[in-house]
C-alpha positions in Angstrom: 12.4 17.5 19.2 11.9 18.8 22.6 15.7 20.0 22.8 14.7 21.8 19.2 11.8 23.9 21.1 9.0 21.7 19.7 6.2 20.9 22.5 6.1 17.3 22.8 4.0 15.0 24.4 5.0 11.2 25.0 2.2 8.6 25.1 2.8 5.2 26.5 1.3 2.0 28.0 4.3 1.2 29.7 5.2 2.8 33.2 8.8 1.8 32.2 9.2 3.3 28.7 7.9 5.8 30.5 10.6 6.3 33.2 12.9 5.9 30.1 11.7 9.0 28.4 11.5 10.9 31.6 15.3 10.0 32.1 16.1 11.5 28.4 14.3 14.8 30.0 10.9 14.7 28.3 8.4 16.0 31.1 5.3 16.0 29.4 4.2 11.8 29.7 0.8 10.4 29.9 0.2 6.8 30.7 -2.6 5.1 28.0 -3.4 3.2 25.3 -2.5 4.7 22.2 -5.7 3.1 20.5 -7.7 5.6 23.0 -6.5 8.8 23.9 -8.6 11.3 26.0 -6.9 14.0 23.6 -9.7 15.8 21.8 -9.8 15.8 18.0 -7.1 17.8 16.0 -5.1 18.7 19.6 -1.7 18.5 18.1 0.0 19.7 14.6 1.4 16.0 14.3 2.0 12.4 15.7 5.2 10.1 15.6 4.7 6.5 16.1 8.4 4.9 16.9 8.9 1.5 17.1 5.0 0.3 17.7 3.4 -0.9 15.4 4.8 -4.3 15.5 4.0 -5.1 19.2 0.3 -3.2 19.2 -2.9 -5.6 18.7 -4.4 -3.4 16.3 -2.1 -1.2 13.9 -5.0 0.3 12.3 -6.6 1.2 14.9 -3.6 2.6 16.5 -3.0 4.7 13.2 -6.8 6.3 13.1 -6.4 6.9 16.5 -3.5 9.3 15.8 -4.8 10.9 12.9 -7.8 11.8 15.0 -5.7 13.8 17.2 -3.6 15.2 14.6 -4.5 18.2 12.8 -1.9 17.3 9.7 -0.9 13.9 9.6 1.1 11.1 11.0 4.7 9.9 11.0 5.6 6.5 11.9 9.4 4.9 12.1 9.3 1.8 10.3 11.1 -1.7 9.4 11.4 -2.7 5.9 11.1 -6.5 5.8 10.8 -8.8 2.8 8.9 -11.5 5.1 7.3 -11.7 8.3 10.4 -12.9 10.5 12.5 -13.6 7.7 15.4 -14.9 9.8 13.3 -17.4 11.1 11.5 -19.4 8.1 11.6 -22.8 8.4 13.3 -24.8 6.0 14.5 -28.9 5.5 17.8 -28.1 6.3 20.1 -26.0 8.0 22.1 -22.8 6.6 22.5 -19.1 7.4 19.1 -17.6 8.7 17.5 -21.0 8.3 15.9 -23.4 11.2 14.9 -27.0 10.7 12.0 -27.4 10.1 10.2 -27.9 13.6 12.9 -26.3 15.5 10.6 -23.6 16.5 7.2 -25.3 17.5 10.0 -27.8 19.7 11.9 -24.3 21.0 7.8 -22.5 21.6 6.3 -25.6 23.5 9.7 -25.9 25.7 9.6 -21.9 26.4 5.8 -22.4 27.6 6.9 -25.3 29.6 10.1 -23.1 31.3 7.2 -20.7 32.0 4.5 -23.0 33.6 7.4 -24.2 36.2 8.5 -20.3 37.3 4.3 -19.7 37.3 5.1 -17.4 34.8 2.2 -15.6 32.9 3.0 -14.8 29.5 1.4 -13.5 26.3 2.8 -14.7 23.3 1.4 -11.1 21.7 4.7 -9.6 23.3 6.6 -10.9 21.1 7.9 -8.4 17.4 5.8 -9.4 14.7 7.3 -6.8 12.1 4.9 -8.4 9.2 2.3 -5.7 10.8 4.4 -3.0 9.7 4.2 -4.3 6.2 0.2 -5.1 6.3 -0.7 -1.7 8.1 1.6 -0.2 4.7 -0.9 -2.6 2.3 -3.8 -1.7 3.7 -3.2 2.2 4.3 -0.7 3.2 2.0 0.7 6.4 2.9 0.8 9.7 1.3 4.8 9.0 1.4 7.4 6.8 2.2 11.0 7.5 2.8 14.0 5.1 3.6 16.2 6.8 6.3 18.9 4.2 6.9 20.2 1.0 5.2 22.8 -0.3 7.4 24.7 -4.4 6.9 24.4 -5.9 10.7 25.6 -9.4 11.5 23.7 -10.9 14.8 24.7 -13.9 16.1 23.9 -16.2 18.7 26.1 -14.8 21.2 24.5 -10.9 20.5 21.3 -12.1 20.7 22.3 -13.6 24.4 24.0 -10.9 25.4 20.6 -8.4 24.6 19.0 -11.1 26.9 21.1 -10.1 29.7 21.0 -6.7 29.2 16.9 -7.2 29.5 16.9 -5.3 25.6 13.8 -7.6 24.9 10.6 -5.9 25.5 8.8 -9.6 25.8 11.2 -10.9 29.2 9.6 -7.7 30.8 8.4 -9.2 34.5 10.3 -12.4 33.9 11.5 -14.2 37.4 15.5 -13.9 37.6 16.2 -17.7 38.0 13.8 -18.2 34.4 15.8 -16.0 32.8 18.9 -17.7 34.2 17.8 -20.6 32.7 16.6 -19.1 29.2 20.4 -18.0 29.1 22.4 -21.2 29.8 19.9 -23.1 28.1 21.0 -20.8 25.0 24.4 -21.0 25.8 24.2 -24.9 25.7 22.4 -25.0 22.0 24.4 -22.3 20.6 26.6 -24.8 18.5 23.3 -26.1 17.2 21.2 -22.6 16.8 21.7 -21.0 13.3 23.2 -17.3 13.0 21.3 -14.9 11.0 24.3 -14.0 9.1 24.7 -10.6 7.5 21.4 -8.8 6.7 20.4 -5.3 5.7 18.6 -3.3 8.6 16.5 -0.9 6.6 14.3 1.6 8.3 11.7 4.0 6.4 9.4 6.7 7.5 5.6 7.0 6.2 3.5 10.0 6.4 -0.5 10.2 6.4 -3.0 12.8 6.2 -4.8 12.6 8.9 -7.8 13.6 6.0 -6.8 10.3 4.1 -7.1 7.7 7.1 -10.3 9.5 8.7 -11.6 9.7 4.9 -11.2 5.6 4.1 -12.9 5.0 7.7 -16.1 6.8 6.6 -16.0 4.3 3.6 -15.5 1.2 5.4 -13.4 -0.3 8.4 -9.8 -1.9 8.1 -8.8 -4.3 10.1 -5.2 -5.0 9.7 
């Protein structure tokens, strides 16, 4: 949008998402919440929200938030899911995309463990919870909904290492090297063992509000999604 003339301003809590945009040449960056902006009402024609509102404590907050500084409405890039974390619902037995059943609260209570003994603090929060994208979408339905892409992915084991190296997951942010070291190779080890998701349709949609609508159903009563 900036390349196509539009004056855009990026808002982040994160330094280094940040010193991301700034290295795609967007200039105009202010560190904050996006739940409490010091923008005053109606400052800009329009807000996009990419790829937040499944790591933000409060979606609806974060989306009256917006419409109060928008004079139109608000976009918001979004992940069409079926379930919570469908890839990860627990079932008796083993298959494509499925986990015994307490494989996770046994992989959960060792990650907490590998994080007591590098002192590591840690928020569980920081993990994607993409079932908020699809309660915010209940709870406000928007003025319109478009899908944008359906694309067939296959992630396995070895891709979802691989991202861990890289540092792709936003919730290994701060982590000590040697943890991570030992995240990987304990991955590595259990990969035989750790169901792939198998091929699944990535579909991504974008939803528009008035800013009127959202502001409106707050005067009526608050949502808490």
């Amino acid at each position: 949008m900036a390349r196509l003339g539009v004056h855009t301003v990026g808002v982040d809590i994160s330094r280094r998402m940040m010193e991301g945009a700034r290295s795609k040449g967007l200039s105009s960056l202010l560190q904050a919440d996006g739940t409490r902006t010091p923008f005053r009402d109606m400052s800009f024609d329009s807000v996009l929200l990419a790829h937040v509102i499944h790591i933000v404590d409060s979606p609806s907050e974060l989306l009256h938030e917006a419409a109060r500084v928008s004079r139109v409405g608000v976009f918001a890039l979004l992940r069409k899911t079926n379930e919570d974390r469908p890839w990860r619902r627990s079932s008796g037995g083993s298959g494509p995309g499925l986990f015994p059943a307490d494989y996770l609260e046994e992989r959960r209570a060792w990650f907490r463990k590998l994080a007591e003994k590098y002192h590591w603090a840690w928020d569980e929060k920081r993990f994607r919870d993409w079932g908020k994208e699809r309660k915010l979408l209940e709870a406000e339905p928007p003025d319109e909904l478009v899908q944008v892409s359906d694309t067939v992915v296959l992630d396995t084991v070895e891709d979802r290492i691989a991202r861990l190296k890289k540092g792709a997951y936003a919730f290994t942010s701060g982590m000590p090297p040697e943890m991570k070291e030992e995240l990987i190779a304990d991955m590595q080890r259990r990969a035989s063992l750790m169901p792939d998701r198998g091929p699944r349709h990535l579909i991504y949609q974008v939803a528009f509000w008035k800013s009127e609508a959202v502001l409106g159903r707050r005067r009526v009563g608050k949502i808490d999604v």
